[in-house]
TORMIPA-160757 format. One line per 10 residues: number of its first residue (from 1); their letters; for each residue x, y, z of N, C-alpha, C, O. Coordinates in steps of 0.05 Angstrom, whole numbers, plus 32768, in hexadecimal, padded with zeros to 4 digits. Layout:
<sites>
NUM> A> X Y Z X Y Z X Y Z X Y Z ~ ...
</sites>
This chain:
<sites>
1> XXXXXXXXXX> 7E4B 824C 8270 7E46 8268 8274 7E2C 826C 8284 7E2A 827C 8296 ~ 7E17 825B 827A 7E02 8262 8287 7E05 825B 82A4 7DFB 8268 82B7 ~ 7E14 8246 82A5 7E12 8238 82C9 7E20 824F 82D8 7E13 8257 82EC ~ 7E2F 8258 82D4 7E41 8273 82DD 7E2F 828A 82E0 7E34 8298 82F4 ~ 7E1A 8293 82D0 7E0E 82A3 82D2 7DF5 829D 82EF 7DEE 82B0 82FD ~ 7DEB 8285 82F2 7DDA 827C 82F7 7DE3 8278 8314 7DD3 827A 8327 ~ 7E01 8272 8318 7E0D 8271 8338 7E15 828E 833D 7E17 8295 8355 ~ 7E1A 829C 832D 7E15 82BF 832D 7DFC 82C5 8341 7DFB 82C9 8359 ~ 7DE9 82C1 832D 7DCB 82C6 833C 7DC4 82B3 8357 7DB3 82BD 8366 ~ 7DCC 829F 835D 7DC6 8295 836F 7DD5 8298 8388 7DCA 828F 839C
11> XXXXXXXXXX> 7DEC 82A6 838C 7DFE 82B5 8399 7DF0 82C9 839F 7DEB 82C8 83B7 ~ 7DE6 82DE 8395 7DDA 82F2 8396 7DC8 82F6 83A2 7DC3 830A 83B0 ~ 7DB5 82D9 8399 7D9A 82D4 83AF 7D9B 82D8 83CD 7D90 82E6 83DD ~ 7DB6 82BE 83CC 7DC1 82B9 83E6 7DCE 82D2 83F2 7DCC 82D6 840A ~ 7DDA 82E2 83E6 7DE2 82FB 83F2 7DC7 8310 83FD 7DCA 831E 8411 ~ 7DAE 8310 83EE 7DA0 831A 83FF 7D89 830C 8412 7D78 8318 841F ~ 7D8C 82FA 8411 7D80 82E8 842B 7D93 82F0 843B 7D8A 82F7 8451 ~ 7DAA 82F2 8439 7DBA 82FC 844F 7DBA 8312 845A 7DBE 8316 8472 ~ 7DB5 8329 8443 7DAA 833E 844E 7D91 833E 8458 7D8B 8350 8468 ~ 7D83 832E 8452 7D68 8335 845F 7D6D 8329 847F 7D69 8337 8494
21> XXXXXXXXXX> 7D77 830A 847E 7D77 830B 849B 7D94 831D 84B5 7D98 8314 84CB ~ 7D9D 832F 84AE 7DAE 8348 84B6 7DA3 8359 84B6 7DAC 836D 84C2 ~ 7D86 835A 84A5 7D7A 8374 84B0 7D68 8374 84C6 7D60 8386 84D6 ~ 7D5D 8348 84C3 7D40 834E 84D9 7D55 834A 84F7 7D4B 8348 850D ~ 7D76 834A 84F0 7D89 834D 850E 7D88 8366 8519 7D7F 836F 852E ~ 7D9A 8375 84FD 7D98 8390 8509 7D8F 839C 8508 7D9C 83AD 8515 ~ 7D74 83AA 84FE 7D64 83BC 84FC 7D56 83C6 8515 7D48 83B5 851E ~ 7D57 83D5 851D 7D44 83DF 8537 7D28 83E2 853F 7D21 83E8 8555 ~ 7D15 83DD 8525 7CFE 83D8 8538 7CEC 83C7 8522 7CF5 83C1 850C ~ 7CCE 83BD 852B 7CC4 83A8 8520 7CC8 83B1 84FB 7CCD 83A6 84E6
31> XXXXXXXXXX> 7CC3 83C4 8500 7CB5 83D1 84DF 7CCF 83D4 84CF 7CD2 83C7 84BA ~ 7CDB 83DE 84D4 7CF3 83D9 84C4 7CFD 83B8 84BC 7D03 83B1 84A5 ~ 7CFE 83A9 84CF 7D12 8391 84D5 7CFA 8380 84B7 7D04 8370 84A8 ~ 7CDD 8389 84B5 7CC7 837B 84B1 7CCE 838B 848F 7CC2 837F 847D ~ 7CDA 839D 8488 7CE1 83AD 8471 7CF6 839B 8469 7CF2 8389 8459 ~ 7D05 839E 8472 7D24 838E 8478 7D1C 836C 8468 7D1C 8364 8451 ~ 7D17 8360 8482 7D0E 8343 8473 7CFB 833A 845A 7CFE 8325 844D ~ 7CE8 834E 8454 7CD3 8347 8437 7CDD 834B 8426 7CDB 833A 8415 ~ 7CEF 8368 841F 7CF9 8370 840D 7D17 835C 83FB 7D1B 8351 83E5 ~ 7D22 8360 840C 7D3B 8350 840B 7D3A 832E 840A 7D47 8320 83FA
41> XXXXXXXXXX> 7D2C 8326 841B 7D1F 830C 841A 7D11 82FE 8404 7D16 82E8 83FB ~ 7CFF 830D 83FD 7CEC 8305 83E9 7D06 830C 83C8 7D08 82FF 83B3 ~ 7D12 831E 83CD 7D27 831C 83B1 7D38 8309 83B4 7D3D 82FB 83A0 ~ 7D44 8304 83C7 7D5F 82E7 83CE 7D4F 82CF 83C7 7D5C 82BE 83BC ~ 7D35 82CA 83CC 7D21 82B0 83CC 7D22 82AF 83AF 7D2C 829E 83A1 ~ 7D14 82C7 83A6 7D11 82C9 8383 7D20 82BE 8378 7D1A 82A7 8370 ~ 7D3E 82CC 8373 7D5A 82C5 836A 7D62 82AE 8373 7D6D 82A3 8361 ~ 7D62 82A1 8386 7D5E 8288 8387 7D58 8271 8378 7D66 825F 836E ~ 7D39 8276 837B 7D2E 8262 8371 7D2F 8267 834B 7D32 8254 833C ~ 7D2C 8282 8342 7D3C 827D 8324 7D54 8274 8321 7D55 8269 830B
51> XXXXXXXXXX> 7D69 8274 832E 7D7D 8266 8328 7D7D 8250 8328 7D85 8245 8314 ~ 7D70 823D 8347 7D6E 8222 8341 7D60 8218 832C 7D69 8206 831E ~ 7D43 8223 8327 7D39 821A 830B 7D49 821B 82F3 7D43 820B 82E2 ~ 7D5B 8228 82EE 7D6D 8231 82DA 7D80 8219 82DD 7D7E 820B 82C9 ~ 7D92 8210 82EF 7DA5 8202 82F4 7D8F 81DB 82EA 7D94 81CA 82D9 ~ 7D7A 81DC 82FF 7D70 81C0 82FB 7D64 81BA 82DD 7D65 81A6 82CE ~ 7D5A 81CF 82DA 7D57 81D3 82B6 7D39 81B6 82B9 7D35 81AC 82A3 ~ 7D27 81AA 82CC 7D18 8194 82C5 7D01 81A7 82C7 7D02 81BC 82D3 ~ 7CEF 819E 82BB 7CCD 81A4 82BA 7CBE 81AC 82D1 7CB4 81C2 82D4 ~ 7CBE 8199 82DF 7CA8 8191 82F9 7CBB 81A9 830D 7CB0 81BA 831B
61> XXXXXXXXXX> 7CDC 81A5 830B 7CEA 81BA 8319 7CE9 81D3 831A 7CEA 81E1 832F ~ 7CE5 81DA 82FE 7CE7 81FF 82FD 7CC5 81FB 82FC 7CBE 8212 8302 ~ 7CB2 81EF 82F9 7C99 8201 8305 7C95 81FB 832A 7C84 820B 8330 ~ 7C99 81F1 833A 7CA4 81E9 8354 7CAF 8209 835D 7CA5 821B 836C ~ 7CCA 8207 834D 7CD7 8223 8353 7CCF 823A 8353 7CD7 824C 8362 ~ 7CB8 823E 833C 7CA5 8254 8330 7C8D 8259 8348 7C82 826D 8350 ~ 7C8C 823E 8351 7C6A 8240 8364 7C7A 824A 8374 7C74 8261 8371 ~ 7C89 824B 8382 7C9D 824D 839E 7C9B 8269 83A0 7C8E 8274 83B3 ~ 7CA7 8276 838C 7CAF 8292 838C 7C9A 82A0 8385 7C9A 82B6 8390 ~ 7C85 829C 8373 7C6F 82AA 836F 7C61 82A6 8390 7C59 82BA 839C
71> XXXXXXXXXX> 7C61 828A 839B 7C4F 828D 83B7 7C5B 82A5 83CA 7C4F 82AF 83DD ~ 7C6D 82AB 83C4 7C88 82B3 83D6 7C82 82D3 83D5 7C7F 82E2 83E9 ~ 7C80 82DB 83B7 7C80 82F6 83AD 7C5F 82FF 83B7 7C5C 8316 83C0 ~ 7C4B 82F0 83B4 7C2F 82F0 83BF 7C26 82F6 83E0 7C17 8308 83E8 ~ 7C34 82E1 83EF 7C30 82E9 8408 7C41 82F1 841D 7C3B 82F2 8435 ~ 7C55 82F8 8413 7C6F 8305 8422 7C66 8328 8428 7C6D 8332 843E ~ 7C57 8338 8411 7C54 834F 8415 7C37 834F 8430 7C35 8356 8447 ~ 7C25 8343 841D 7C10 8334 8439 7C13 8337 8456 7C09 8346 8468 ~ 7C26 8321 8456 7C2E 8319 8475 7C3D 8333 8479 7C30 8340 8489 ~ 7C52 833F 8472 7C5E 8361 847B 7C42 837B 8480 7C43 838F 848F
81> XXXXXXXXXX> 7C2F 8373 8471 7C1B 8386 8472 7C14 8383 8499 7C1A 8392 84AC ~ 7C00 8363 8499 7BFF 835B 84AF 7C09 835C 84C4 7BFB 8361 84D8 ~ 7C30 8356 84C9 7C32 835A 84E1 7C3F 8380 84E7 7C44 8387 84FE ~ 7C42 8392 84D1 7C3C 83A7 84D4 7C20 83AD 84E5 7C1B 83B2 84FD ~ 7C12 83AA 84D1 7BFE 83B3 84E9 7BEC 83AC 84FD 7BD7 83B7 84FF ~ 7BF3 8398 850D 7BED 8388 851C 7C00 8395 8532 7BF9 839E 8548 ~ 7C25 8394 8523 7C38 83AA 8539 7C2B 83CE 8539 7C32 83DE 854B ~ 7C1C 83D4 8527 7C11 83EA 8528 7BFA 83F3 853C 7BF6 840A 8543 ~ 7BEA 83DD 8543 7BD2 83E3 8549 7BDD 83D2 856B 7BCF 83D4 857F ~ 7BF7 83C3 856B 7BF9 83C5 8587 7C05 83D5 8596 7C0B 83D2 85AE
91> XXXXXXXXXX> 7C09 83EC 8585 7C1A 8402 858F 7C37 8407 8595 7C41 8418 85A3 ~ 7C46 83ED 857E 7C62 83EA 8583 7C6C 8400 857A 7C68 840D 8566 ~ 7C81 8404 8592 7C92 841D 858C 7CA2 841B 857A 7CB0 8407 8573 ~ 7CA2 8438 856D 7CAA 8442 8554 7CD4 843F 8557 7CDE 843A 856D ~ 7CDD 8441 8549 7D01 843F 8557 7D00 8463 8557 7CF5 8473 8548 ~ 7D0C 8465 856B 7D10 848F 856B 7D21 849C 8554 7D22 84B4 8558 ~ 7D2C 8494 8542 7D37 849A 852A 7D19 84A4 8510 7D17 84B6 84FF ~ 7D0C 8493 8517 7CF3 8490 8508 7CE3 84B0 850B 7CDC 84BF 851D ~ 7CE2 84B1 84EB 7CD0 84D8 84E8 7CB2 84CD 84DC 7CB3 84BF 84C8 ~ 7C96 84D2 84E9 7C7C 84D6 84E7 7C79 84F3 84D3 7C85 8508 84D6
101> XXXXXXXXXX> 7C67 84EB 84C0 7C50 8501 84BD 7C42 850E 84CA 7C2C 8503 84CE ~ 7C46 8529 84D7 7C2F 8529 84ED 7C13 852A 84E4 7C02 8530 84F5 ~ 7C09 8524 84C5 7BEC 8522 84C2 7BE5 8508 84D0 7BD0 8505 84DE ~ 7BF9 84F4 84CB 7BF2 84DC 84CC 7BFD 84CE 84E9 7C02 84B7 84EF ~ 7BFF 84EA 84F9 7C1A 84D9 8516 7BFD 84CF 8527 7BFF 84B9 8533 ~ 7BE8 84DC 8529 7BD4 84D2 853F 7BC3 84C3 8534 7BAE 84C6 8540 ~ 7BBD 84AA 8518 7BB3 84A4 8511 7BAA 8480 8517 7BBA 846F 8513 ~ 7B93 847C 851E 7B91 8464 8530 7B6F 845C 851E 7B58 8466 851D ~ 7B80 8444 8512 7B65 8434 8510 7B4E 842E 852C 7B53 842A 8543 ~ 7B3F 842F 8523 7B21 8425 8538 7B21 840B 8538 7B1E 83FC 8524
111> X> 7B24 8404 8551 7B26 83E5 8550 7B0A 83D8 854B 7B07 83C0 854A
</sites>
């Protein structure tokens, strides 16, 4: 029962790694595609790697699996912060679907 449950969850993972990489395809512009892959990505990685810890059931394995996904959950939001605004401050265009605050539409860090 448990193994069943555990290839449940690991299916699942794998279903959103799949979503994540279909969104950084189709999505239309940096910021979204960069929404797209952290979000979805970093949960398919998660679910993942609990399942395999779950399935290998050894010591040295599930903390391996634990460092993986904690490193994962740590600098995944990070790195999305970064190349946001790095695409922000090079002035990558917005997709035209995309609605601004106008408090916040003319707002430009000082380099």
């Amino acid at each position: 029962m448990i193994d069943g449950i555990l290839g449940i969850i690991l299916l699942l993972g794998g279903a959103f790694c799949l979503i994540a990489a279909l969104g950084v395809v189709r999505m239309p512009d940096v910021y979204v595609r960069m929404h797209a892959s952290t979000k979805a990505g970093t949960l398919g990685v998660g679910l993942i790697g609990m399942a395999t810890a779950g399935l290998v059931a050894e010591s040295g394995f599930v903390v391996k699996a634990f460092v993986v996904v904690a490193f994962l959950i740590i600098t995944a939001p990070v790195g999305a912060h970064l190349l946001g605004r790095a695409a922000f401050k090079a002035n990558t265009p917005f997709w035209k679907g995309t609605t601004e605050d106008p408090a916040v539409q003319n707002f430009r860090e000082p380099d």
